[in-house]
PyMOL Python script that loads the backbone (N, CA, C, O; Angstrom):
from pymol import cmd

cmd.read_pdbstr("""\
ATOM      1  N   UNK A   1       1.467  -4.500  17.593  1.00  0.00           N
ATOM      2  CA  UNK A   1       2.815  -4.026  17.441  1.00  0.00           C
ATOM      3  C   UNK A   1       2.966  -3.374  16.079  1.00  0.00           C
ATOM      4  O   UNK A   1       2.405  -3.763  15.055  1.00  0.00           O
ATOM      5  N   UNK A   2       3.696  -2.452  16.171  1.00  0.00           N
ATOM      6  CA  UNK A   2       3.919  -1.373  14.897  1.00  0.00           C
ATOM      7  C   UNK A   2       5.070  -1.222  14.386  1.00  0.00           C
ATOM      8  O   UNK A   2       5.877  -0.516  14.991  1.00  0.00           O
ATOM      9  N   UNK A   3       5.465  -1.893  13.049  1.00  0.00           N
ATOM     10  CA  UNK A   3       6.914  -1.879  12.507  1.00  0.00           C
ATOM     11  C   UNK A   3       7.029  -0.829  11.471  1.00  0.00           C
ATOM     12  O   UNK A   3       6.269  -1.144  10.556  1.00  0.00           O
ATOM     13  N   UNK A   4       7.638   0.274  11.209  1.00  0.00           N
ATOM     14  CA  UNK A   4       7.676   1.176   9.993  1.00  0.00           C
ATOM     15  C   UNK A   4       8.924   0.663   9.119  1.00  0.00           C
ATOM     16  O   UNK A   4       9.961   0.083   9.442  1.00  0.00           O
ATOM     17  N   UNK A   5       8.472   1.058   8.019  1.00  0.00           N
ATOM     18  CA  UNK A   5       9.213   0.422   6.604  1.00  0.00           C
ATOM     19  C   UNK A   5       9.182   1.175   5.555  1.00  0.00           C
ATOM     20  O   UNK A   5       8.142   1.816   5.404  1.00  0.00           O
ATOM     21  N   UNK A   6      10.127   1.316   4.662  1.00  0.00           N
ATOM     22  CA  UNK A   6      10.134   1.948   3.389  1.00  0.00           C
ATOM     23  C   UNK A   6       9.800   1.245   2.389  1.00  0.00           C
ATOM     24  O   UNK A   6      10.443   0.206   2.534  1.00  0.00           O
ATOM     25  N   UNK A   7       8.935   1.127   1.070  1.00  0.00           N
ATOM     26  CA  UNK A   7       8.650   0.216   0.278  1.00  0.00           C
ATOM     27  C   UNK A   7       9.270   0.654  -0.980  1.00  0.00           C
ATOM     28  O   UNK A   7       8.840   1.691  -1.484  1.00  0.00           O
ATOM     29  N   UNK A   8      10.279  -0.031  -1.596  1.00  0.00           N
ATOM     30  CA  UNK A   8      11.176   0.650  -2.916  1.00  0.00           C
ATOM     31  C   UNK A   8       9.931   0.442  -4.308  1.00  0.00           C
ATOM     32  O   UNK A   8       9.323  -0.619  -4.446  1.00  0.00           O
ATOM     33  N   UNK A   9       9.798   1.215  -4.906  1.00  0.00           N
ATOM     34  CA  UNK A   9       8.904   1.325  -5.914  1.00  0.00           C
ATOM     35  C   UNK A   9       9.240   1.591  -7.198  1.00  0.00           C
ATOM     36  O   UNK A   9       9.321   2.818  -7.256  1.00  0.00           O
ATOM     37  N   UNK A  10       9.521   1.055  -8.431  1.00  0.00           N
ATOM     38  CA  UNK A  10      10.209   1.522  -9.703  1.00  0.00           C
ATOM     39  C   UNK A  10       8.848   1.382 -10.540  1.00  0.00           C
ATOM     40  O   UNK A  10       8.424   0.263 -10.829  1.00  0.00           O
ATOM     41  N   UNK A  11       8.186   2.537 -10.916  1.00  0.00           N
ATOM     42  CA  UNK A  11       7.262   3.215 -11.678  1.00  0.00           C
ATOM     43  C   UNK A  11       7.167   3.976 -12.655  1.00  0.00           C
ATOM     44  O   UNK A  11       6.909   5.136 -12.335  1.00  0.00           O
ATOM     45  N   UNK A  12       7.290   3.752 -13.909  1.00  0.00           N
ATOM     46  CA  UNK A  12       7.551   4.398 -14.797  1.00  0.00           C
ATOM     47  C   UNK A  12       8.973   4.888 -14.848  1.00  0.00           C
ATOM     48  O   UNK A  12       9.362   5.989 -14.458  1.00  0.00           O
ATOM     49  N   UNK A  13       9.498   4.191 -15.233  1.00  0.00           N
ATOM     50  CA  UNK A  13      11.282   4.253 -14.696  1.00  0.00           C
ATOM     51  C   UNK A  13      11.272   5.647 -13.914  1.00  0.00           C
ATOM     52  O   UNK A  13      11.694   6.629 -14.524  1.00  0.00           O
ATOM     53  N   UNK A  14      10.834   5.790 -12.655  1.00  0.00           N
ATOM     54  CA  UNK A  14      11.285   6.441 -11.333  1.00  0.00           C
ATOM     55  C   UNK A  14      11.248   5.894 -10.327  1.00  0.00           C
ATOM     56  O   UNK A  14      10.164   5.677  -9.786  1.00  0.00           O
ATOM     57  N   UNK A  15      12.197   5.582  -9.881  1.00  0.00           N
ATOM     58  CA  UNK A  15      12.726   4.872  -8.618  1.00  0.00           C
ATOM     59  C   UNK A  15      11.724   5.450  -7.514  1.00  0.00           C
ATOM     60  O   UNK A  15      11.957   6.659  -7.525  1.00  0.00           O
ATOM     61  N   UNK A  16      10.852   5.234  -6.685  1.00  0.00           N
ATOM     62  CA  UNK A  16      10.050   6.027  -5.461  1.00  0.00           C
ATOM     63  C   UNK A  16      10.473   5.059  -4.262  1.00  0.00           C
ATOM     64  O   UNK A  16      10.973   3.936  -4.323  1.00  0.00           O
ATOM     65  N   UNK A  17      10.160   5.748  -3.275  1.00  0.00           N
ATOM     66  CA  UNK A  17      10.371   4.973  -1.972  1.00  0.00           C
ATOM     67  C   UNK A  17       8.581   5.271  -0.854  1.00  0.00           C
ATOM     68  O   UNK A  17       8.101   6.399  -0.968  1.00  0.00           O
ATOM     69  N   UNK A  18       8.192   4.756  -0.381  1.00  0.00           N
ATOM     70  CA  UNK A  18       7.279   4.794   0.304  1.00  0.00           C
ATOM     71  C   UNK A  18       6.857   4.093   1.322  1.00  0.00           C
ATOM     72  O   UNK A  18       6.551   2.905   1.412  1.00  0.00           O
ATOM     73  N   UNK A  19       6.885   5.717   2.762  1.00  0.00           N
ATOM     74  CA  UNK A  19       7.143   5.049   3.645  1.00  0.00           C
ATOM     75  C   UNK A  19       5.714   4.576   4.765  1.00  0.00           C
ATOM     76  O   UNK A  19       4.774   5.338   4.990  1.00  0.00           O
ATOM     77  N   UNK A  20       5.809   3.607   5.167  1.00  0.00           N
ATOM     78  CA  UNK A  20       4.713   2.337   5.413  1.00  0.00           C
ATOM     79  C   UNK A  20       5.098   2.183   7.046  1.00  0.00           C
ATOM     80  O   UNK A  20       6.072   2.356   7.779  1.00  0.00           O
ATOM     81  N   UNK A  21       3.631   1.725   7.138  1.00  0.00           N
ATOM     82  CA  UNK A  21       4.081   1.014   8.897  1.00  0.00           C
ATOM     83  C   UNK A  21       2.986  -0.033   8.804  1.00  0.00           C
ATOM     84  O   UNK A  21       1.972   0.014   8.108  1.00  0.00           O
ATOM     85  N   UNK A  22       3.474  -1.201   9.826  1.00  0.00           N
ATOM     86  CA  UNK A  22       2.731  -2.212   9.358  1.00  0.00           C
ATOM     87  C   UNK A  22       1.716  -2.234  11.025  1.00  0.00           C
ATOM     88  O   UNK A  22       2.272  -1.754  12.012  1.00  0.00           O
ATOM     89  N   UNK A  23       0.444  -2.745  11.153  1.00  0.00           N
ATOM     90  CA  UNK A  23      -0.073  -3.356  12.383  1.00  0.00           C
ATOM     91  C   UNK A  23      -0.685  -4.612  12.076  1.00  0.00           C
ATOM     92  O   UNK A  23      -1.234  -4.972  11.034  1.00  0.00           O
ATOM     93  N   UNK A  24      -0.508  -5.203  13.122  1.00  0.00           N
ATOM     94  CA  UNK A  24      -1.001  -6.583  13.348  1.00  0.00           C
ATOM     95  C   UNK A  24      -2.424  -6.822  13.950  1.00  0.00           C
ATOM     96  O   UNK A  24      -2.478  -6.622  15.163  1.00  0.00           O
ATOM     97  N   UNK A  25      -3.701  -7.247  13.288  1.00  0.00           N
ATOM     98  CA  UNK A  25      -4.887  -7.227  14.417  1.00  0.00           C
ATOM     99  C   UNK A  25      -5.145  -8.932  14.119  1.00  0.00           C
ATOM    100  O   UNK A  25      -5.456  -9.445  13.044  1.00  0.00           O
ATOM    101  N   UNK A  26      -4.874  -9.702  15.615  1.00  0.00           N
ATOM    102  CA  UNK A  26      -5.150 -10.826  15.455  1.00  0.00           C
ATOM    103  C   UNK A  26      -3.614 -11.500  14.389  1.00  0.00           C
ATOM    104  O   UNK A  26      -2.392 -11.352  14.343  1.00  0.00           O
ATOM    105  N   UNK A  27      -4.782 -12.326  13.634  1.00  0.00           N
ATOM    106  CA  UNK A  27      -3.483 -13.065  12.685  1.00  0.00           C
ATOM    107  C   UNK A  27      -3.191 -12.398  11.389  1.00  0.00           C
ATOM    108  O   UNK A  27      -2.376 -12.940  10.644  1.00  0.00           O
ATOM    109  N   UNK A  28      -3.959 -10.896  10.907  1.00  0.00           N
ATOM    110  CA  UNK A  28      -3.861 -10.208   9.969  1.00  0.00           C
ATOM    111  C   UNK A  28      -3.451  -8.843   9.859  1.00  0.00           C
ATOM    112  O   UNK A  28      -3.920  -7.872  10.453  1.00  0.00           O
ATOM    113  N   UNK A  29      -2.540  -8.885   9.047  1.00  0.00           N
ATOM    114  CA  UNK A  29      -1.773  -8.078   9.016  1.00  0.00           C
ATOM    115  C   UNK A  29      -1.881  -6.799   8.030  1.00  0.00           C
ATOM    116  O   UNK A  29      -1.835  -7.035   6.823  1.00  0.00           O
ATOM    117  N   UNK A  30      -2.069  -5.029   8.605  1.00  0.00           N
ATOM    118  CA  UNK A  30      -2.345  -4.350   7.978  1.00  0.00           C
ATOM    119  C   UNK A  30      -1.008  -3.823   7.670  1.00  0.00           C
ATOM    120  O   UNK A  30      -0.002  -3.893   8.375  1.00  0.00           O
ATOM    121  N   UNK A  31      -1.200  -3.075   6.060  1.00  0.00           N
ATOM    122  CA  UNK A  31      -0.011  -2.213   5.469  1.00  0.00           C
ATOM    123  C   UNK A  31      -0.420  -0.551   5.664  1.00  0.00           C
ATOM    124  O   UNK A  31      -1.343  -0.277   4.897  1.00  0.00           O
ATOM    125  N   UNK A  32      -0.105   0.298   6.254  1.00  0.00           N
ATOM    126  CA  UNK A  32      -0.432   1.922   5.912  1.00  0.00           C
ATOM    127  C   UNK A  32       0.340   2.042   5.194  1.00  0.00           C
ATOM    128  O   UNK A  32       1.461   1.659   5.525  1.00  0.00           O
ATOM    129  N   UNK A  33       0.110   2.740   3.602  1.00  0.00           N
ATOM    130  CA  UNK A  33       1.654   3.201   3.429  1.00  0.00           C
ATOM    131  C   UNK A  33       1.006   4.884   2.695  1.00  0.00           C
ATOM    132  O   UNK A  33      -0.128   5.267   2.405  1.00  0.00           O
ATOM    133  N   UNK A  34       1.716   5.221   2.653  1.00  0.00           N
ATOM    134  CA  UNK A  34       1.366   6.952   2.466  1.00  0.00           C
ATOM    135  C   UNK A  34       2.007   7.257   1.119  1.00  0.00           C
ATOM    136  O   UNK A  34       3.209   7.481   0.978  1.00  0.00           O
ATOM    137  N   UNK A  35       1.087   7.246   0.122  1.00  0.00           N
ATOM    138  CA  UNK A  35       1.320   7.366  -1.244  1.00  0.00           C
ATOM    139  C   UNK A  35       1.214   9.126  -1.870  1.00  0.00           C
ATOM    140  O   UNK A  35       0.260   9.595  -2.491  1.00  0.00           O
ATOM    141  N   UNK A  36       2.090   9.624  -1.602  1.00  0.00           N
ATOM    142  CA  UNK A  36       1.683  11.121  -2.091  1.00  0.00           C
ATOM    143  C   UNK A  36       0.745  11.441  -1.766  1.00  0.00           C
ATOM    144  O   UNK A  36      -0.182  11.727  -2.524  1.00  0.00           O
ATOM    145  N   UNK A  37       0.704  11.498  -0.150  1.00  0.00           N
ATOM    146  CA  UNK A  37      -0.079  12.008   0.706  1.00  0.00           C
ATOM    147  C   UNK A  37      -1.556  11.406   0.688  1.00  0.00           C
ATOM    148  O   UNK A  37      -2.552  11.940   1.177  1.00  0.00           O
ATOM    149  N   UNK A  38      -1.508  10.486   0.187  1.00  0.00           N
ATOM    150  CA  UNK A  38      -3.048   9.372   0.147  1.00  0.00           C
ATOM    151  C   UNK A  38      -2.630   8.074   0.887  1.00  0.00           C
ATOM    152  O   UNK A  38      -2.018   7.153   0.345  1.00  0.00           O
ATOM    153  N   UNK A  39      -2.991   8.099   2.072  1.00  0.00           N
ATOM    154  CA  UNK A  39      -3.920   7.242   2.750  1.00  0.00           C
ATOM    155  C   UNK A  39      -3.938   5.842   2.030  1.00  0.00           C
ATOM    156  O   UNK A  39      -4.993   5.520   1.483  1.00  0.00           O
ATOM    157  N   UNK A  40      -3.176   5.231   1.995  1.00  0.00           N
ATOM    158  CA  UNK A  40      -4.014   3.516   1.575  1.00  0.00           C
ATOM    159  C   UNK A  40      -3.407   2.320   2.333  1.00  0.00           C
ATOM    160  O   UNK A  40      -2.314   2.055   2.834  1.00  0.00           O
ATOM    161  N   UNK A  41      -4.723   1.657   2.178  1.00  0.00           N
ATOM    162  CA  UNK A  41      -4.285   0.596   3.244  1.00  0.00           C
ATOM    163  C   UNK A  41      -4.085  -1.090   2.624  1.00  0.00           C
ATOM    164  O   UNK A  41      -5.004  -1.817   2.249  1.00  0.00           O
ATOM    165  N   UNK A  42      -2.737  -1.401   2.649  1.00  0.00           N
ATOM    166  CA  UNK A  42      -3.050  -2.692   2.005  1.00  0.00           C
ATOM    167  C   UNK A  42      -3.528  -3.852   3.021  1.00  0.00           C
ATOM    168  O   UNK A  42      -3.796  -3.611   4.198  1.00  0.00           O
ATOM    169  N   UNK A  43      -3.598  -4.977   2.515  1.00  0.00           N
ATOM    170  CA  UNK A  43      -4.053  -5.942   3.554  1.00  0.00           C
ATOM    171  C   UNK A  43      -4.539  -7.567   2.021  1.00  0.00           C
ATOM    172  O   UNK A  43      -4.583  -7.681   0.796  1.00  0.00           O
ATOM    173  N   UNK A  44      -4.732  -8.262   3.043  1.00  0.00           N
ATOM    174  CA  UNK A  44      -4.739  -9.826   1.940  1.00  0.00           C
ATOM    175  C   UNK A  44      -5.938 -10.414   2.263  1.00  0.00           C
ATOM    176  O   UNK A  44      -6.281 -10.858   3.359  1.00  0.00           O
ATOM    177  N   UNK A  45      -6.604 -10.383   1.139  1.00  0.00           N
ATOM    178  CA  UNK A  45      -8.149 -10.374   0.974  1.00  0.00           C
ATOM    179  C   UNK A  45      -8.331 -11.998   1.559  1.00  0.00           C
ATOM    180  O   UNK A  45      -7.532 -12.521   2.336  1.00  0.00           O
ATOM    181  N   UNK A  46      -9.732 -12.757   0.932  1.00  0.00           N
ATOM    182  CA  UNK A  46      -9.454 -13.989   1.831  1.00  0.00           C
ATOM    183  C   UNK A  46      -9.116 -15.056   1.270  1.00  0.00           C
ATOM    184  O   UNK A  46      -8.998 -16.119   1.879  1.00  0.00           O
ATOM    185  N   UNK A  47      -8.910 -14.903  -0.009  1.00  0.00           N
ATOM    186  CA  UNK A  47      -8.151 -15.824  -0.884  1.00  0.00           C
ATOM    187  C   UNK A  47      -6.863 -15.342  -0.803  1.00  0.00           C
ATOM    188  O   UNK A  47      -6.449 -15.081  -1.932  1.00  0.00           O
ATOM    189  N   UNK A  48      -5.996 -15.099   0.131  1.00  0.00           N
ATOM    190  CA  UNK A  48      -4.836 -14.470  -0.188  1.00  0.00           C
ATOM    191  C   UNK A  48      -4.070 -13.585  -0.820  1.00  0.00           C
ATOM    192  O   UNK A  48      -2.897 -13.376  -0.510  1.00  0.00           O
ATOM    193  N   UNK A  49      -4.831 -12.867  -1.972  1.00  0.00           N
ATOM    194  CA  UNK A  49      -4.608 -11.881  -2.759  1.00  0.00           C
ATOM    195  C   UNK A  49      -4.280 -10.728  -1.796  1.00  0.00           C
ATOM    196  O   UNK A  49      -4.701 -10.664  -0.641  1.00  0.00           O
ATOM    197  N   UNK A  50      -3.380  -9.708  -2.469  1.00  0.00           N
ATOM    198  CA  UNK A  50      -3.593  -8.499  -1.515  1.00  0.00           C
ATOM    199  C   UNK A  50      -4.972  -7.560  -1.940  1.00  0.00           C
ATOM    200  O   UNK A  50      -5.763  -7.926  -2.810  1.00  0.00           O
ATOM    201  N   UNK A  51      -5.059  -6.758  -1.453  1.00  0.00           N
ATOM    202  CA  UNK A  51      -5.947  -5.605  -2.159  1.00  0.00           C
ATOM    203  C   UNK A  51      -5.574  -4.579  -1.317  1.00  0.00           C
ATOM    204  O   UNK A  51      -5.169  -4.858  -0.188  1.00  0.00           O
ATOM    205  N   UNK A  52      -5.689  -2.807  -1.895  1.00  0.00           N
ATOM    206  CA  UNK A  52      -5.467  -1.944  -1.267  1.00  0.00           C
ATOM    207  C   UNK A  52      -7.274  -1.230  -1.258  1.00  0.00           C
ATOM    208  O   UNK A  52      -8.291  -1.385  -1.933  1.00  0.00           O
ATOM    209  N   UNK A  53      -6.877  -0.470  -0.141  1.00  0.00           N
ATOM    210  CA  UNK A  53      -7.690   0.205   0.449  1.00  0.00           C
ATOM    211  C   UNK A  53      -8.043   1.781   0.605  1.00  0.00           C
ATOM    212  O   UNK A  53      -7.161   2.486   1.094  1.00  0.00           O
ATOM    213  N   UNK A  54      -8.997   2.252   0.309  1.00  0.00           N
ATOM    214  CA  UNK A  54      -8.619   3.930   0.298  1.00  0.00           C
ATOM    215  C   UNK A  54      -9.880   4.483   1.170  1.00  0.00           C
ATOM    216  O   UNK A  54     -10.711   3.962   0.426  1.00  0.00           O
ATOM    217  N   UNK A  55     -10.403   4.901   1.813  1.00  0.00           N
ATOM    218  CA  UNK A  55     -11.659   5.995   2.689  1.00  0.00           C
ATOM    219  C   UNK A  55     -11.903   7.127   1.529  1.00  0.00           C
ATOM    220  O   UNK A  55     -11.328   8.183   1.265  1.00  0.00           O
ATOM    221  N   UNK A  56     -13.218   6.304   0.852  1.00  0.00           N
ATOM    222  CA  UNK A  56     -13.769   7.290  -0.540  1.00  0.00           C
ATOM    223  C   UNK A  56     -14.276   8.383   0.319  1.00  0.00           C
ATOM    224  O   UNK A  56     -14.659   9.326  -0.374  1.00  0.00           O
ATOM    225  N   UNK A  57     -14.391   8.552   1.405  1.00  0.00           N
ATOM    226  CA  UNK A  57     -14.947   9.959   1.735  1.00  0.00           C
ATOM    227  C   UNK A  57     -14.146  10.977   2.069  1.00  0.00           C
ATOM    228  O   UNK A  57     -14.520  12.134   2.264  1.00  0.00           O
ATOM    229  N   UNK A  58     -12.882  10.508   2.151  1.00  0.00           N
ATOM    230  CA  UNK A  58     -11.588  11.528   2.216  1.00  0.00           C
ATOM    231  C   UNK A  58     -10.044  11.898   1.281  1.00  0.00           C
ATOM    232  O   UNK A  58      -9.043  12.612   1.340  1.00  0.00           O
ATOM    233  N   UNK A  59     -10.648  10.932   0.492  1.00  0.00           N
ATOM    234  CA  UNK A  59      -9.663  10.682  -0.764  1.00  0.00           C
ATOM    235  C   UNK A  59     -10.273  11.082  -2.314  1.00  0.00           C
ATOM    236  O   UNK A  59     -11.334  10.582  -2.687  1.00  0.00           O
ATOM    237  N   UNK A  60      -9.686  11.807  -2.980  1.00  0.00           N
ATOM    238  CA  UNK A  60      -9.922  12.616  -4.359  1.00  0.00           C
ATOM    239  C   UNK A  60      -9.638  11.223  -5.017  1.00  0.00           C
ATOM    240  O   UNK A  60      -8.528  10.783  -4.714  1.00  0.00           O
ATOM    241  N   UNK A  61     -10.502  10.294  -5.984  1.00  0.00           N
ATOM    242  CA  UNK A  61      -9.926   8.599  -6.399  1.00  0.00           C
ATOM    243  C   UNK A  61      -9.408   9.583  -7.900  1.00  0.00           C
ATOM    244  O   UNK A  61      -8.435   9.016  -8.396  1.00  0.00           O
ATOM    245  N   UNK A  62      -9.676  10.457  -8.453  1.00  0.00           N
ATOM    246  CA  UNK A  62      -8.985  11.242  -9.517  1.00  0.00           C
ATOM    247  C   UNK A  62      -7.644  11.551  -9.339  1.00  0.00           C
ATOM    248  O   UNK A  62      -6.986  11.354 -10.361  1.00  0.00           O
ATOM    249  N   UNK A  63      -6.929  12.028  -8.258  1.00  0.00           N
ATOM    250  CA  UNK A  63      -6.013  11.773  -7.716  1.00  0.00           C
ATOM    251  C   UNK A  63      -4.941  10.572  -7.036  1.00  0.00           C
ATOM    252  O   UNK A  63      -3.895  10.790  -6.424  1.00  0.00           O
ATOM    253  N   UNK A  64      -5.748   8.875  -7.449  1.00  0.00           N
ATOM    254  CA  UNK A  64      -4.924   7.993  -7.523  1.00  0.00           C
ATOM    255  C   UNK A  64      -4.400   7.351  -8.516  1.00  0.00           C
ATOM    256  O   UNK A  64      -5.140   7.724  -9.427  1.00  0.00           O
ATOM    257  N   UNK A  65      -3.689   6.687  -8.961  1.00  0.00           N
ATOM    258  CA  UNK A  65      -2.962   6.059  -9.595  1.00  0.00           C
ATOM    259  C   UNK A  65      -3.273   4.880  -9.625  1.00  0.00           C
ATOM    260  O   UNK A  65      -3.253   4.515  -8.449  1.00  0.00           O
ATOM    261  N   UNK A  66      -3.532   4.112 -10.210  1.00  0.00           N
ATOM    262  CA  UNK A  66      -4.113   2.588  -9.972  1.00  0.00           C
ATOM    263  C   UNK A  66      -2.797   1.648 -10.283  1.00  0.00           C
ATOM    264  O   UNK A  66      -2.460   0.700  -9.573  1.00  0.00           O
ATOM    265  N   UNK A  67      -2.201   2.028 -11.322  1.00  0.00           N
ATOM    266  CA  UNK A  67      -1.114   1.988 -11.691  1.00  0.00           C
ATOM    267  C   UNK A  67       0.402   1.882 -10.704  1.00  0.00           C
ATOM    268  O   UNK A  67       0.888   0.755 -10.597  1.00  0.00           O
ATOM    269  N   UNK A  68       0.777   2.497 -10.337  1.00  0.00           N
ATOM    270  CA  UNK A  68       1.326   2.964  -9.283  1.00  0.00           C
ATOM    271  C   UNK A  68       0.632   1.750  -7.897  1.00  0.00           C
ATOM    272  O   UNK A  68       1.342   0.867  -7.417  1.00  0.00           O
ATOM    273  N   UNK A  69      -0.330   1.904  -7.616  1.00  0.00           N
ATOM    274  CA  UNK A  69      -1.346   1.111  -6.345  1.00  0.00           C
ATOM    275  C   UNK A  69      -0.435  -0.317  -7.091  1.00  0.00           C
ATOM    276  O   UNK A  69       0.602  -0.704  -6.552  1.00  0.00           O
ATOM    277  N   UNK A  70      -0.938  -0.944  -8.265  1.00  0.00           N
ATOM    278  CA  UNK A  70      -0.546  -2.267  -8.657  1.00  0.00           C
ATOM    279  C   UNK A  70       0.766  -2.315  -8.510  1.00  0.00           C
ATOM    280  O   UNK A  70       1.143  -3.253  -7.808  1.00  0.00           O
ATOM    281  N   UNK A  71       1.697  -1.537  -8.986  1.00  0.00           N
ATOM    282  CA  UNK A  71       3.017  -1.617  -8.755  1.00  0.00           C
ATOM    283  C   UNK A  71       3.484  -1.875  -7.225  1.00  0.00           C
ATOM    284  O   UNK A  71       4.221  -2.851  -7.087  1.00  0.00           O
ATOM    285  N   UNK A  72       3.168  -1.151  -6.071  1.00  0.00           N
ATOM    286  CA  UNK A  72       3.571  -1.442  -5.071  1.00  0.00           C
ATOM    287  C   UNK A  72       2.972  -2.905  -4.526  1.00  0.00           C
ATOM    288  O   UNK A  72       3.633  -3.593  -3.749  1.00  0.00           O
ATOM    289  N   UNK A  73       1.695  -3.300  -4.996  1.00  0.00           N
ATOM    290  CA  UNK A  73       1.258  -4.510  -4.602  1.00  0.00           C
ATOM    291  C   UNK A  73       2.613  -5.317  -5.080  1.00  0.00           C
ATOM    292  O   UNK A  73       3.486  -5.822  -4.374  1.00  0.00           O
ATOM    293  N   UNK A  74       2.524  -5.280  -6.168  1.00  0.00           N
ATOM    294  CA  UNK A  74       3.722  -6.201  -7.243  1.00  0.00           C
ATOM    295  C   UNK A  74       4.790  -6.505  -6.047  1.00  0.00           C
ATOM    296  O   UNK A  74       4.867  -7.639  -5.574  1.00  0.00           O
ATOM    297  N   UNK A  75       5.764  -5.232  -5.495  1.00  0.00           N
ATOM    298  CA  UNK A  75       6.779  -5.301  -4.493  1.00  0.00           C
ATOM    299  C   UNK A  75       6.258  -5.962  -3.463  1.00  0.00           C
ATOM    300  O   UNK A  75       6.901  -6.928  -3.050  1.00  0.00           O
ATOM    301  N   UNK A  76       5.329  -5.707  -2.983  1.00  0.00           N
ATOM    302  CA  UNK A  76       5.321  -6.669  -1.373  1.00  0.00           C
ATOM    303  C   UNK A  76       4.614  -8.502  -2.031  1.00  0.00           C
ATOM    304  O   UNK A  76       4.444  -9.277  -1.090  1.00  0.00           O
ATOM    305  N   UNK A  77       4.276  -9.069  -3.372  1.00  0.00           N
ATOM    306  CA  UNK A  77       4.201  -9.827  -3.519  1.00  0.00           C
ATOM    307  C   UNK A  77       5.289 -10.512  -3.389  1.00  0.00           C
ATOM    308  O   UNK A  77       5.389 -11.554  -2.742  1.00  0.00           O
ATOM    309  N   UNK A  78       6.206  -9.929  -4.031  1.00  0.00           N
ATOM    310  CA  UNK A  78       8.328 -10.226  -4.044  1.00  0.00           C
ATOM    311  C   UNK A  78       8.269 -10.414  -2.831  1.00  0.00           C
ATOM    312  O   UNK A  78       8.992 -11.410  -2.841  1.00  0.00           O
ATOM    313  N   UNK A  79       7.982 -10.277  -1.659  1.00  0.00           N
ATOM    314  CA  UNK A  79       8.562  -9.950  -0.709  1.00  0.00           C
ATOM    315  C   UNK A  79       8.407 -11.687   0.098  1.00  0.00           C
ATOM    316  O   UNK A  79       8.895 -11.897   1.209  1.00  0.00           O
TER     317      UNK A  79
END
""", "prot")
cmd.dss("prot")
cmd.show_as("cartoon", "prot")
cmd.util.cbc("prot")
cmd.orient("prot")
């Protein structure tokens, strides 16, 4: 089942919004969320931590933000 969601993001004092859809495989639960047009996938490693996810063969990593990546983790930790 597929729920879409907006994730509120305050980054360098700019308010962002980013919009996400979640799937379920089994008892684990994936995040898509579409970060300025990059692809990443969060999900909760096996100690419970989250970690995000990116496909190095289709993603410029010069073009991510790690920064930004931690920040949205930060929000769905709140959550």
């Amino acid at each position: 089942m597929t729920e879409s969601l907006e994730i509120p993001v305050r980054y360098k004092n700019h308010d962002l919004i980013f919009k996400a859809h979640t799937i379920r495989f089994g008892y684990v639960h994936h995040i898509f969320v579409d970060m300025n047009g990059t692809p990443v996938t969060i999900e909760r490693d096996e100690e419970g931590s989250f970690r995000a996810l990116v496909d190095a063969q289709t993603v410029d990593a010069s073009k991510l933000d790690a920064g930004l990546i931690e920040a949205l983790v930060s929000v769905l930790k709140g959550l």
